[in-house]
C-alpha positions as semicolon CSV with decimal commas, in nm:
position;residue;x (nm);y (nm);z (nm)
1;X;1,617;-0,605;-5,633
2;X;1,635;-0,288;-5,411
3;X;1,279;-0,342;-5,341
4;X;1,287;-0,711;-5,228
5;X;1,636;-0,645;-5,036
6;X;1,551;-0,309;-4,838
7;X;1,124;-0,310;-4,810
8;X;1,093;-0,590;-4,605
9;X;1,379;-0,481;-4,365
10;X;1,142;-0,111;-4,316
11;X;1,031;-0,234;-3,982
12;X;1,363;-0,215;-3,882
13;X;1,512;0,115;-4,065
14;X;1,208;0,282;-4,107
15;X;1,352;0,496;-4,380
16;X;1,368;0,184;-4,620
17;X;0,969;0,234;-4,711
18;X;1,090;0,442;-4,883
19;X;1,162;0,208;-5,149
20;X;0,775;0,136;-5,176
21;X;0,761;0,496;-5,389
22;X;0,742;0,414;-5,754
23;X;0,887;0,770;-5,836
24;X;1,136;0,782;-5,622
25;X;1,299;0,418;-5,779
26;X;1,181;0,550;-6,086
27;X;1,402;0,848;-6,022
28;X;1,672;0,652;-5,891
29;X;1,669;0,415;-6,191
30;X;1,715;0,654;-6,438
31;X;1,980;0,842;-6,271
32;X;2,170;0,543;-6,225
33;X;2,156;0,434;-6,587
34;X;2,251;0,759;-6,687
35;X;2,636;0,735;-6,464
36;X;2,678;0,382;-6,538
37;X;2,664;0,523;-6,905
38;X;2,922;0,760;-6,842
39;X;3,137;0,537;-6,598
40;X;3,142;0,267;-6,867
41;X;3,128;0,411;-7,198
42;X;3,476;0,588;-7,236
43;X;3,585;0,192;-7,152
44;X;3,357;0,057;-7,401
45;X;3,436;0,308;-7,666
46;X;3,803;0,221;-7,643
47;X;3,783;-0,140;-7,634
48;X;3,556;-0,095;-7,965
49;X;3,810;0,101;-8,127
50;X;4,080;-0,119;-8,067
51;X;3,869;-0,421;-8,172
52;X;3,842;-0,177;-8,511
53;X;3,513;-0,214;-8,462
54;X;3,401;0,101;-8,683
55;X;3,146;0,186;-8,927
56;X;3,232;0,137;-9,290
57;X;3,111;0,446;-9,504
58;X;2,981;0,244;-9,788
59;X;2,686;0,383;-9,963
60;X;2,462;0,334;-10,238
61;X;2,466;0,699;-10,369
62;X;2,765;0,849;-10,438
63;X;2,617;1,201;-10,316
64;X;2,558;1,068;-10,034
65;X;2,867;0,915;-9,953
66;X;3,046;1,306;-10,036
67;X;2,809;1,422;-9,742
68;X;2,883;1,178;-9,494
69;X;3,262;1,200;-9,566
70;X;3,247;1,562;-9,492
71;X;3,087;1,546;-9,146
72;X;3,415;1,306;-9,127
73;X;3,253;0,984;-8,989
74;X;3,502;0,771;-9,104
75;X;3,664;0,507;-8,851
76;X;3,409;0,626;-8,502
77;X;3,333;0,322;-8,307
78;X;3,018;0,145;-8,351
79;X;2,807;-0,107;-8,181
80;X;2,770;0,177;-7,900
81;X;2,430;0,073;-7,805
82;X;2,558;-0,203;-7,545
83;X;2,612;0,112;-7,337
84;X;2,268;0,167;-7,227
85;X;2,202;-0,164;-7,291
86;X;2,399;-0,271;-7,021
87;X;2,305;0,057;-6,785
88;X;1,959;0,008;-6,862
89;X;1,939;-0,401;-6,757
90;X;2,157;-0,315;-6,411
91;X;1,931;-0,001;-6,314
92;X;1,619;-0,230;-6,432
93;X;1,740;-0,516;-6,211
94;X;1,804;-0,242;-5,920
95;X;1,544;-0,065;-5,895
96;X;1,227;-0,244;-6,080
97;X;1,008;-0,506;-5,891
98;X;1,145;-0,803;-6,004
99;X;0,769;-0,989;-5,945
100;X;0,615;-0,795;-6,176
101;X;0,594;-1,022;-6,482
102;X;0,554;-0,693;-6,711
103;X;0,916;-0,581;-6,612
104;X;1,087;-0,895;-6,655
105;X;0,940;-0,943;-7,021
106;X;1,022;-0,558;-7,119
107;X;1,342;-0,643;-7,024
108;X;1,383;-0,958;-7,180
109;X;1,251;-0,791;-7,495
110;X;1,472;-0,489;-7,508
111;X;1,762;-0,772;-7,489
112;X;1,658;-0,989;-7,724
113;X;1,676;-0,727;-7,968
114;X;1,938;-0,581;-7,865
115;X;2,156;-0,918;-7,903
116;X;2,003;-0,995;-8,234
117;X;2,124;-0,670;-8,356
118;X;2,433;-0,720;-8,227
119;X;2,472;-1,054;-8,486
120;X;2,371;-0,785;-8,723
121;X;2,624;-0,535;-8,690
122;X;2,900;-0,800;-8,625
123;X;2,809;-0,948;-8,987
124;X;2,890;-0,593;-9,104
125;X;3,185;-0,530;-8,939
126;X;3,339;-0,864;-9,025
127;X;3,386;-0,758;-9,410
128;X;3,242;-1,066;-9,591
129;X;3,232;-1,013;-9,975
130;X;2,859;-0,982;-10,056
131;X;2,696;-1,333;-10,171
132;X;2,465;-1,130;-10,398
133;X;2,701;-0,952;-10,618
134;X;2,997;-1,228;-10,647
135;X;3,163;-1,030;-10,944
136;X;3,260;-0,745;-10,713
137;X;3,472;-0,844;-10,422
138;X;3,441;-0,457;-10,286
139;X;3,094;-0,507;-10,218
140;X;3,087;-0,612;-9,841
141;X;2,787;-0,759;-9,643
142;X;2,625;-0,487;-9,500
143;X;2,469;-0,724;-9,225
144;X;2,217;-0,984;-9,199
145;X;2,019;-1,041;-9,519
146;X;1,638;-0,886;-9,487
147;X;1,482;-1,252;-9,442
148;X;1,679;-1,404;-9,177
149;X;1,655;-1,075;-8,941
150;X;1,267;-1,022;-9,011
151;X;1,198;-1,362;-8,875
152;X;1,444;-1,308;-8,593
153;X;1,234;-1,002;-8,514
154;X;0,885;-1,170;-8,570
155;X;1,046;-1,480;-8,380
156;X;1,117;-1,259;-8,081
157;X;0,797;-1,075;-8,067
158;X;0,573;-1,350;-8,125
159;X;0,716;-1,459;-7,773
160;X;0,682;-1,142;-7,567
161;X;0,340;-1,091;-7,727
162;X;0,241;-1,482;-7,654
163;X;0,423;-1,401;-7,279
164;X;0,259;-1,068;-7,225
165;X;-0,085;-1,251;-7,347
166;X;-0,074;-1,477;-7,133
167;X;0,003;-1,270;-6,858
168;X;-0,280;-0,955;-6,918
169;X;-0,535;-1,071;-7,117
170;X;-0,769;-1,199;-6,759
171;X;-0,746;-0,800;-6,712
172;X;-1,060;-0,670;-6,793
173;X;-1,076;-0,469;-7,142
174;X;-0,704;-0,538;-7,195
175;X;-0,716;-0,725;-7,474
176;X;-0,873;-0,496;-7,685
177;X;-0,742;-0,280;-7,969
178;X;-0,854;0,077;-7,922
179;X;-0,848;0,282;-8,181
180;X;-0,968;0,680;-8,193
181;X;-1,294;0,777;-8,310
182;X;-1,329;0,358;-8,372
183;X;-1,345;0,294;-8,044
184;X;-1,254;-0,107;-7,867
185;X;-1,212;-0,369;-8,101
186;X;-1,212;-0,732;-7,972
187;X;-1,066;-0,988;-8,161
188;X;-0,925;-1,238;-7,921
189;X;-0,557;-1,345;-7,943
190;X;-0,503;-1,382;-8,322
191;X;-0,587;-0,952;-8,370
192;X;-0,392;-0,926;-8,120
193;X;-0,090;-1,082;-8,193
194;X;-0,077;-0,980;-8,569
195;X;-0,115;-0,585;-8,417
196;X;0,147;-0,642;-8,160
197;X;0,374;-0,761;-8,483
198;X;0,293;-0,441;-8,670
199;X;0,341;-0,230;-8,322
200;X;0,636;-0,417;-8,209
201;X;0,862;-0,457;-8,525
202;X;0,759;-0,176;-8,718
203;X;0,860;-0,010;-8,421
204;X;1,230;-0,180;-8,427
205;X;1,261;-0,090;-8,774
206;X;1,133;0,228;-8,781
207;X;1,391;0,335;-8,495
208;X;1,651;0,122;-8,707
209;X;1,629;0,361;-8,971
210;X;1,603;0,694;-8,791
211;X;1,979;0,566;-8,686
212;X;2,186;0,773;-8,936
213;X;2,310;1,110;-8,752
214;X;2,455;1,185;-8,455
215;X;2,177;1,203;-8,183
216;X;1,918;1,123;-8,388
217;X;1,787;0,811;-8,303
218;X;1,853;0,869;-7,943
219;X;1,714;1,182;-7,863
220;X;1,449;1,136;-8,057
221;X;1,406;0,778;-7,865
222;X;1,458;0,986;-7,515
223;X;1,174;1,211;-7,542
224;X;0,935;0,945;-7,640
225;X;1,075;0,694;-7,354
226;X;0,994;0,986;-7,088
227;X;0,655;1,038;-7,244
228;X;0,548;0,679;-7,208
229;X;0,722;0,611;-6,883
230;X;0,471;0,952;-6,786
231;X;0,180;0,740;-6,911
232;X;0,287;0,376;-6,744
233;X;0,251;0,577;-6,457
234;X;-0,085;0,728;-6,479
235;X;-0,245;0,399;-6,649
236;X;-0,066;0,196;-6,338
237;X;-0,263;0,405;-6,130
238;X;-0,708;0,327;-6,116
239;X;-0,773;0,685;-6,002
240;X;-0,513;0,874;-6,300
241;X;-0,675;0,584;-6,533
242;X;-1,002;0,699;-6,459
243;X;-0,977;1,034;-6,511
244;X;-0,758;0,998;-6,807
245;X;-1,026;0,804;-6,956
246;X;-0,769;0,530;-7,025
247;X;-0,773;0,155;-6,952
248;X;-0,624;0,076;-6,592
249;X;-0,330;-0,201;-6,634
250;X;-0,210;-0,359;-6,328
251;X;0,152;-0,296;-6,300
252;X;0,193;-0,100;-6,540
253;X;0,347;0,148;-6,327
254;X;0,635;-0,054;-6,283
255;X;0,693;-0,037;-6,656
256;X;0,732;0,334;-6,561
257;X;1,011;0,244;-6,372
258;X;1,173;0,010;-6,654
259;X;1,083;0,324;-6,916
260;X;1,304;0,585;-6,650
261;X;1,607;0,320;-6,657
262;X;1,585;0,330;-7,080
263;X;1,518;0,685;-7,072
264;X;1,857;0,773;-6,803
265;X;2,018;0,513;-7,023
266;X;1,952;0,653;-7,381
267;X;2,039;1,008;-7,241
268;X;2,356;0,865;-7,103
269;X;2,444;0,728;-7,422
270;X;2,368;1,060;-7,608
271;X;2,670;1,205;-7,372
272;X;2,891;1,033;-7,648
273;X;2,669;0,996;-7,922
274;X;2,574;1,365;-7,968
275;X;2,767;1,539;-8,262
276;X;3,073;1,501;-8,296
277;X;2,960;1,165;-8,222
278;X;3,263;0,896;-8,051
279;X;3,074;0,623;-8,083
280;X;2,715;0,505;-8,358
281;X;2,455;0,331;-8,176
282;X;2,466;0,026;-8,441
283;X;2,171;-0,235;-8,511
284;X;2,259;-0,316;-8,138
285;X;2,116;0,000;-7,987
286;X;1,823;0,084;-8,260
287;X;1,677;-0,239;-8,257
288;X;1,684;-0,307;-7,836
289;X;1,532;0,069;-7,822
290;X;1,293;0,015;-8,090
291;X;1,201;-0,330;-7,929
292;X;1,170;-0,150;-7,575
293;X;0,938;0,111;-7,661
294;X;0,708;-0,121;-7,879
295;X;0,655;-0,382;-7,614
296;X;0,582;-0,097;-7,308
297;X;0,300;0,030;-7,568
298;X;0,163;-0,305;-7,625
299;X;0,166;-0,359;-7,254
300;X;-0,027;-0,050;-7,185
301;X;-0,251;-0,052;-7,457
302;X;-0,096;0,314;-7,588
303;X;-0,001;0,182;-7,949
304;X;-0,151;0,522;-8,094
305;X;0,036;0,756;-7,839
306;X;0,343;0,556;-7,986
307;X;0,192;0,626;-8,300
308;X;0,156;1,013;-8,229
309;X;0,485;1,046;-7,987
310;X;0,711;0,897;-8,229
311;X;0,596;0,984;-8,533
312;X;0,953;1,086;-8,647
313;X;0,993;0,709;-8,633
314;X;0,712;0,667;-8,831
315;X;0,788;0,902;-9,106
316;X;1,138;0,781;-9,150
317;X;1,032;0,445;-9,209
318;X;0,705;0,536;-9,460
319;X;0,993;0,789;-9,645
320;X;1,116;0,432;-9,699
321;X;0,854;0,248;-9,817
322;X;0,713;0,540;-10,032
323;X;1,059;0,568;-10,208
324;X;1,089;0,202;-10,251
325;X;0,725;0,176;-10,396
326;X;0,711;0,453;-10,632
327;X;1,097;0,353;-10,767
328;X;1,006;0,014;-10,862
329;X;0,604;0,100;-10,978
330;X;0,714;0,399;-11,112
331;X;0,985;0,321;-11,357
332;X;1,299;0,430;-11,160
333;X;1,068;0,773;-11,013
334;X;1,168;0,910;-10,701
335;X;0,971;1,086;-10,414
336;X;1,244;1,205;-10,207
337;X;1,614;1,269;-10,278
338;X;1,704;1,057;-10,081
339;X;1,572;0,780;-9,837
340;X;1,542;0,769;-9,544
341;X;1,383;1,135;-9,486
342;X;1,672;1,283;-9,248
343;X;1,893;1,219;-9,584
344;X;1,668;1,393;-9,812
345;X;1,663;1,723;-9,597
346;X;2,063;1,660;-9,627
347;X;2,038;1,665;-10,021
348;X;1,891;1,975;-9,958
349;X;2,162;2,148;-9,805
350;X;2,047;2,106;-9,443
351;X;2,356;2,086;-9,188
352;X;2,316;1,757;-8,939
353;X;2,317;1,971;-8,686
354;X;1,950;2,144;-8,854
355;X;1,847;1,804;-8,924
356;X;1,858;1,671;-8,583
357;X;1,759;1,966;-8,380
358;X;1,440;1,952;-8,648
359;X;1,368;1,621;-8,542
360;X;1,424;1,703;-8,155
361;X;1,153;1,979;-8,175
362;X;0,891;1,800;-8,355
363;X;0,929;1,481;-8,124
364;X;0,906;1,702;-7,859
365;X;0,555;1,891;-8,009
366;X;0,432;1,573;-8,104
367;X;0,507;1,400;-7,763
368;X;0,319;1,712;-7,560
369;X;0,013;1,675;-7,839
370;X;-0,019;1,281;-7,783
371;X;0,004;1,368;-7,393
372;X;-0,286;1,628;-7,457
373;X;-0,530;1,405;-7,638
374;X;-0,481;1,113;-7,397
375;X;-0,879;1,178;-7,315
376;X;-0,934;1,132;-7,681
377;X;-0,718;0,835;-7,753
């Protein structure tokens, strides 16, 4: 909006080419987000609390449950991820180029998600008895049954994938899969779609369960946001592309300039999430980040820097699977302690203080490793 409002009047106040500077909205974007996050959140944070909407401590292991009572959890606010949410659409609608198809649909994405995890955590906090276990009245609805929100996700990346298909795929060598040491794999728009699924909502559950401490998900989610907005920017660019060795994407600097807002956004929301936490990011937050950073990969053709970046992601979510897997095909056989991993190090006596500084440093290590081997992947 800043763009189409002050640009065209440059031949009048010179100083408004300014504008034209993708770092310098970029810049401005994120440091926008980042005070409308702490203008608005001490208002949003109260109006949650007096809505009593607040996490309930309910957990399946009873160990676990004596943990999380004793970082004293009980009662914060939750649903905290309409903060940057909100600070990341207004700085997006500031400072992005509005024609630039790419930005629009990152932005519808990270919405989408972000209002279908919103349904989720408001079927939490409403305190239904459970449907599955109608003998025990104390077992609450912990949100939307597995089904209906995988085919909300699927539902709402099928479009952004079908939108950003039909928006790239004329771009020479986009449509590709490239994969290291494999090398570009064309498959036409079926591969692609059914890799953008795995990219895009393995993504927006993998952040979705990374969501358990206080700062976890979102500085983890930070440092890879500010690691792909680095890359939008160099793959937006034919001369970084080239020499990079990466696939030039029209527009994709813009994204950069989406990925700043996020990234000023998610730090702004870490102000108050950071331990002692006022206020959980919710379904609300994990799944519109998570749906964010999976589309701007897809869009840029960086699924494995994703892959390499946010591992942390990754692992949480195969900690998951693996413990899932070898309980039931094992004969009640655990890998881990506890699932999801950042629990497990917990079991082991780890403060969540240790546990989330861990996770900060390897993001961090991983994200300056995937920025290293950009030649290679």
């Amino acid at each position: 909006m800043i763009y189409e409002l002050l640009v065209p009047l440059s031949k009048y106040v010179a100083s408004f080419r300014a504008f034209e500077s993708v770092t310098l909205r970029a810049a401005c974007a994120a440091i926008t987000a980042f005070l409308i996050c702490l203008v608005v959140g001490p208002g949003i944070i109260e109006r949650l609390a007096s809505l009593r909407w607040r996490d309930r401590s309910d957990f399946d292991s009873e160990r676990l449950g004596d943990i999380m009572k004793g970082e004293k959890k009980e009662g914060t606010p939750t649903m905290g991820g309409m903060i940057f949410l909100l600070a990341t659409v207004c700085s997006g609608l500031l400072f992005c180029r509005l024609d630039h198809r790419m930005v629009v649909l990152c932005l519808w994405t990270t919405v989408a998600f972000g209002v279908l995890g919103g349904i989720d955590d408001r079927i939490k906090l409403l305190g239904l008895p459970d449907p599955k276990h109608p003998n025990d009245p104390k077992r609450k609805r912990r949100g939307m049954d597995a089904k209906p929100k995988l085919i909300g996700q699927v539902a709402i990346a099928l479009v952004s994938l079908g939108w950003a298909w039909s928006e790239m795929h004329a771009v020479a060598g986009w449509s590709a899969i490239r994969l290291p040491f494999v090398g570009a794999i064309e498959g036409g728009l079926l591969l692609f779609v059914a890799f953008g699924l795995l990219v895009v909502v393995g993504t927006n559950n993998a952040v979705n369960l990374t969501d358990g401490l206080d700062g976890l998900a979102a500085g983890c989610g930070t440092i890879v946001t500010v690691v792909l907005g680095l890359v939008a920017y160099c793959v937006g660019r034919r001369t970084l592309s080239v020499e990079l060795h990466q696939l030039f994407v029209p527009g994709a600097d813009e994204v950069a300039v989406f990925l700043a807002a996020l990234g000023g956004g998610v730090v702004g929301f870490l102000w108050w999430n950071f331990k002692p936490a006022k206020v959980f990011m919710g379904n609300t937050g994990s799944l519109a980040l998570g749906g964010a950073l999976g589309i701007s990969a897809v869009l840029m053709r960086q699924e494995v820097l994703l892959l390499v970046a946010g591992f942390a992601f990754v692992w949480e979510a195969l900690s998951v699977i693996l413990q899932v897997s070898s309980f039931k095909l094992r004969g009640g056989k655990r890998v881990f302690l506890c699932s999801p991993y950042h629990h497990h190090l917990q079991f082991k006596g780890w403060t969540e203080s240790r546990v989330v500084m861990s996770f900060w440093i390897g993001t961090a290590f991983l994200s300056v490793l995937a920025l290293g081997l950009q030649r290679v992947i």
